[in-house]
N, C-alpha and C positions, 0 to 999 in steps of 0.2 A: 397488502399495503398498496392503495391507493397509487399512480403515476404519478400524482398531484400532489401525493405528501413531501411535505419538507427532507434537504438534506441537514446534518447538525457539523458544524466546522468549529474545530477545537480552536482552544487560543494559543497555542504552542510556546515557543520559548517568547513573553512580553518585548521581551532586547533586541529577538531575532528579527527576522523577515514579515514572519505573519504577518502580525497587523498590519504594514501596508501591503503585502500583496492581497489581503484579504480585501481590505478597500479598493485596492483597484479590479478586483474579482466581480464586486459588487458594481462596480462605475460600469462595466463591460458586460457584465450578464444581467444587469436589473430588467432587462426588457428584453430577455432572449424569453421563447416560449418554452413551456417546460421546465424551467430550470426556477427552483427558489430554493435558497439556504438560510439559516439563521447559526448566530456566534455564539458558545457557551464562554463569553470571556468581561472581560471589563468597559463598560460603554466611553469611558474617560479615552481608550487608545485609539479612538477612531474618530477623532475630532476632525478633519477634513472630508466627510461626507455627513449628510443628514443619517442618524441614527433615530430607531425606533424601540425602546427599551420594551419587551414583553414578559409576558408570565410562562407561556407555555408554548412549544411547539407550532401547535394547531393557529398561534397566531401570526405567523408568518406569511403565510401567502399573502394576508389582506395589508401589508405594509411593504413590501418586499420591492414593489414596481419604485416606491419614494424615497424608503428608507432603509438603512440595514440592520435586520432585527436584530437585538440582542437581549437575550436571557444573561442578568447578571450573576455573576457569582456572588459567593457567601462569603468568603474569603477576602481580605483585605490583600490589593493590591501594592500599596506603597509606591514609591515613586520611580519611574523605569526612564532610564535614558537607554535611548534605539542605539545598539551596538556593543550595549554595555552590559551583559549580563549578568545578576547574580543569586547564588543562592536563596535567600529570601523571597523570589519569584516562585521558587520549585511548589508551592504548595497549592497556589493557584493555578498553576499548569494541571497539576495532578488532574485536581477538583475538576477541570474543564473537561479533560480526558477520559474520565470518572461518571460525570455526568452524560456524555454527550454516550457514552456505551449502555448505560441505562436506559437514555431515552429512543434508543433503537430497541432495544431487549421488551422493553410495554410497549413496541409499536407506534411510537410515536411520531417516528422519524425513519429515511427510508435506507439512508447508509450515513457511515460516519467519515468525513475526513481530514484527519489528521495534520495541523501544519505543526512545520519543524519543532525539534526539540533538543535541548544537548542533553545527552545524559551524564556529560562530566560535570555539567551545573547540578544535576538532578542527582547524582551520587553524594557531590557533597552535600546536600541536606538530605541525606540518608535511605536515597530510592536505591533498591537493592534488586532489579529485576535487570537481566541482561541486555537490554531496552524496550523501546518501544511496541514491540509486535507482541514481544511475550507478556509485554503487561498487560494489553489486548484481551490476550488469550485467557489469561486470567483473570479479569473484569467479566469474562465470557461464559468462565466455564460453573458446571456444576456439580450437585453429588454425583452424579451418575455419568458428566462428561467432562473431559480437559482436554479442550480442542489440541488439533496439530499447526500451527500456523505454518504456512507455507509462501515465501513472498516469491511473488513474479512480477517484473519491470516490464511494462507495455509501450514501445514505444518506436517509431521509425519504420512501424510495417512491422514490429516481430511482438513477440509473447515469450518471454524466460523466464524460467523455474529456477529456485538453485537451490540442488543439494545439498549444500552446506552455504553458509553464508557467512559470520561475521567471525570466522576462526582465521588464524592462523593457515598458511599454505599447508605446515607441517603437521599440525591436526585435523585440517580439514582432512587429509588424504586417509587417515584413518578414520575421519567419521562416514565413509563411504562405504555402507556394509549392504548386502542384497536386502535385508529389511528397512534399512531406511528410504531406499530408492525406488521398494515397492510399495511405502508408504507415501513416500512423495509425489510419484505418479497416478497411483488412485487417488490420490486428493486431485491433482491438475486436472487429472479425465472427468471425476465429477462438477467439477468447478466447468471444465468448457460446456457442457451439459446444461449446467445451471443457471449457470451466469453468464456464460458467453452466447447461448444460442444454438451451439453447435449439434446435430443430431450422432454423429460420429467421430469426433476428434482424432486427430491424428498426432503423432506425439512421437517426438524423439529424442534421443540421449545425446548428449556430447560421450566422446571419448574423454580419457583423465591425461593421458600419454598424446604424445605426438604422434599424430596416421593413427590413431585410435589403437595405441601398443604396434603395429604393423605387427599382427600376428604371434606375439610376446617377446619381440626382438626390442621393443624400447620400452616395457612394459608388460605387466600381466593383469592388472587391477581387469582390464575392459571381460579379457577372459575369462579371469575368475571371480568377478563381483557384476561386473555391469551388467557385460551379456545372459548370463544367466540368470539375473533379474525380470533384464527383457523376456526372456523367453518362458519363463513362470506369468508372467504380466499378460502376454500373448496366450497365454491357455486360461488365463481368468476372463479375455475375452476384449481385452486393448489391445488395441492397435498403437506399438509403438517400437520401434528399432530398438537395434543394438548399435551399442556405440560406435557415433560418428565422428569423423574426424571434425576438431572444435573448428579449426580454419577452413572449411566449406559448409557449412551446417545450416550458419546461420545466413548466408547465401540460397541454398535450398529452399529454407525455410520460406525466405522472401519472394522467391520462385511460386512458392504457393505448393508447394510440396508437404510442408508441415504447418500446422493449426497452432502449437506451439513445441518449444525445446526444452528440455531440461540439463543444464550447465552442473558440472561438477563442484564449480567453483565460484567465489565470487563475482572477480573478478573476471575469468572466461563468459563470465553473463552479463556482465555489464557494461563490459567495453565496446560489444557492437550497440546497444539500446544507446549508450551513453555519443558514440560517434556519428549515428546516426541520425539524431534526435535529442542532445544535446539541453535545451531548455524544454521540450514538451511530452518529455518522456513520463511515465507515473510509476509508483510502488503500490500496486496491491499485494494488501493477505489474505490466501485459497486458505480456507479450513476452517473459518471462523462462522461462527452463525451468526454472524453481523457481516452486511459488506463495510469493508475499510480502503480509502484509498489515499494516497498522499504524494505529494510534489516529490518529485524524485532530485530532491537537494535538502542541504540541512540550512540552520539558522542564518548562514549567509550574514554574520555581523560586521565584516568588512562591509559590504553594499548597503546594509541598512541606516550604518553610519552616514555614509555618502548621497543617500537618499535613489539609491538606484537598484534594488532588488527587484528584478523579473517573474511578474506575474502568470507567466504563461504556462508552469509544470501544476500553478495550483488551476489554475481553471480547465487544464486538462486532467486534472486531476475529477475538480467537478462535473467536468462530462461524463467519464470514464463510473464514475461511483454510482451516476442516474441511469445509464447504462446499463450497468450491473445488476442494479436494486429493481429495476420494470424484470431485465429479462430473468429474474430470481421468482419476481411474483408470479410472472407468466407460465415457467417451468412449472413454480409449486400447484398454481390454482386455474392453469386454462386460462 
């Protein structure tokens, strides 16, 4: 894939944020080098900037410095007040999110990213997929594979993994078994490889306990699931600790000690990305044979009402996704 090829940016929740931060994404990078996107959404939502309606792809670069391309949908939009979400939206969000995975899968395009979506909008008209990463995955997958998604928050100087993500404290703790965590670590290792650049990655665990169990006096999970993960991980030939205590780690890390971390938990991964880095933090998914990358905030329809959603997670987001998709090509083709 080309350095020069297009990214494709979804139309995410119509009510939400998107469209304007997508507009002012566009107002901000239309003459940054390197950088061109086009919209798989509805041209009507972006009436405050020159739009350039295309057929395909491949026509974006040559509109892209004047106007904002957009590839329409097929889908009837109806009528959207910004803040105000509903149902009846969910089918051309799909569509957006539908097409824009395709048009990376034929090469058409060089990463996909994602803006907000609610999935309590998108349940009630009947989307049944846990959200948005695993619908991904399976827009992705095929006979012979069904990718693993794995999302990691990049943002404030760190890289976070997390083993479990959108559970419950009380389930997460039993989804932490030595196969999942030596699944999710061979994804992150190959993923630095690939996409990050990295010739050797370095990679470390959180602890699940306090002082990472302090030797199974507040805990034993590190003992008996994590550590011995690591150390199975370490004879396959990664470099990667055994669990560290979560309150220094991600200090370390910044240190320059680790390449990235791997969090037990949601929220122990998100809280430094999110303190640190607050609006220019992003969500990538490691495991996907598409790069996908997205603003690390949801629909934000308080602000969109107001007219003040912050554009600054999605266009680091589109840094991050161009990024990605060069050092993806580079790794696979020299």
């Amino acid at each position: 894939m080309p350095e020069s090829s297009p990214l494709c940016l979804t139309l995410g929740d119509p009510a939400g944020c998107g469209p304007s931060i997508t507009m002012e994404a566009w107002r901000r990078l239309k003459t940054e080098e390197g950088v061109v996107f086009y919209v798989r959404a509805a041209p009507e939502l972006f009436q405050a900037i020159p739009v350039a309606m295309i057929e395909r792809p491949s026509d974006a670069p040559d509109t892209f410095q004047t106007a904002l391309p957009v590839i329409p949908l097929s889908t009837p939009l109806g009528s959207v007040k910004p803040g105000y979400p509903s149902p009846d939206h969910a089918r051309a969000t799909l569509e957006s999110i539908e097409c824009g995975v395709a048009d990376i899968l034929k090469g058409h395009a060089k990463g996909l990213v994602t803006n907000p979506i609610s999935k309590a909008i998108l349940n009630k008209a009947g989307f049944r997929h846990p959200g948005h990463t695993e619908y991904l995955a399976a827009l992705s997958s095929t006979d012979d594979c069904t990718p693993t998604p794995i999302m990691m928050l990049v943002g404030g100087g760190l890289r976070v993994a997390l083993a479990t993500v959108h559970s419950s404290l009380r389930e997460a703790i039993g989804e932490i078994t030595m196969h999942r965590l030596e699944t999710v670590a061979q994804i992150v290792h190959g993923a630095m490889i690939s996409d990050f650049g990295l010739e050797a990655p370095r990679l470390a665990f959180t602890g699940l306990n306090p002082h990472a169990g302090e030797g199974g006096m507040l805990g034993t999970e590190e003992m008996e699931i994590i550590n011995p993960a690591a150390e199975s991980l370490r004879t396959s030939g990664i470099n990667i600790t055994d669990a560290r205590p979560a309150d220094t780690v991600f200090s370390e890390a910044l240190a320059g000690h680790f390449d990235a971390v791997i969090a037990m938990t949601h929220d122990q991964g998100l809280i430094p990305v999110k303190t640190l880095d607050l609006w220019g933090g992003v969500n990538t998914t490691l495991g996907l044979p598409i790069i996908r990358t997205s603003p690390d905030h949801g629909t934000a329809y308080e602000a969109t009402k107001l007219g003040g959603a912050r554009p600054d997670s999605l266009i680091a987001a589109i840094h991050l996704a161009s990024d990605l998709a060069n050092a993806r090509t580079r790794h696979q083709y020299g």
